[in-house]
N, C-alpha and C positions, 0 to 999 in steps of 0.2 A: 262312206269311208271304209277303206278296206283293215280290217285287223290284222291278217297275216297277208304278205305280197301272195304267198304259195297255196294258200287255204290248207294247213294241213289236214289230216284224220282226227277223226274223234278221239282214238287208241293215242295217238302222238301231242297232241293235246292235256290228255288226259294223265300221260304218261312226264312230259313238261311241267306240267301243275306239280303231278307229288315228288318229281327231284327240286323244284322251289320251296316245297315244304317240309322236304329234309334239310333242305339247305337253310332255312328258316330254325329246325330246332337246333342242331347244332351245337351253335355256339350259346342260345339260351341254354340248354342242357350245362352247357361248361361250365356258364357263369352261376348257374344255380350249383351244381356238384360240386365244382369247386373254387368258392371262393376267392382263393391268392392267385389263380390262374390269368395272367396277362393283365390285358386292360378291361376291367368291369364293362366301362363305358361304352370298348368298341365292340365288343361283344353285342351288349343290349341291343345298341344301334342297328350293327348288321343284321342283326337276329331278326330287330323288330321290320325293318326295312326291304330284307328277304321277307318276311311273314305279309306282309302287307303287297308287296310284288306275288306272294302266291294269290291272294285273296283274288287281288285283280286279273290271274291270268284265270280262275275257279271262273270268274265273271263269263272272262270270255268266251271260255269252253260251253258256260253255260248259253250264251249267245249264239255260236256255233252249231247246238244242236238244236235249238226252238228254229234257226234259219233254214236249218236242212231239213226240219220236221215238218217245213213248211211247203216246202217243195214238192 
């Protein structure tokens, strides 16, 4: 099963991952700072649902380079 169609680099990868985990604190940062801001809920959500989409792209990266390590 192929992860990415293009195989990207490790750098782009890697670079992927932590715009997901900025995009991950965010709107957690918001909902903590400050509380009347929007919707609690949608915050949390996106927050926790980005955070959890970085985790798994961390995975992949991390899979990516045990593959080329192996090579």
């Amino acid at each position: 099963m192929e992860w990415f169609p293009s195989k990207p680099t490790i750098g782009q990868a890697v670079f992927g991952t932590l715009m997901l985990c900025a995009l991950a604190a965010v709107p957690l940062y918001w909902s903590i700072d400050e509380p009347d801001r929007g919707n609690q809920v949608f915050l949390w959500v996106f927050g926790c649902l980005a955070g959890a989409l970085a985790i798994v792209r961390a995975g992949v990266v991390v899979h990516l380079m045990l593959e080329r390590r192996r090579r």
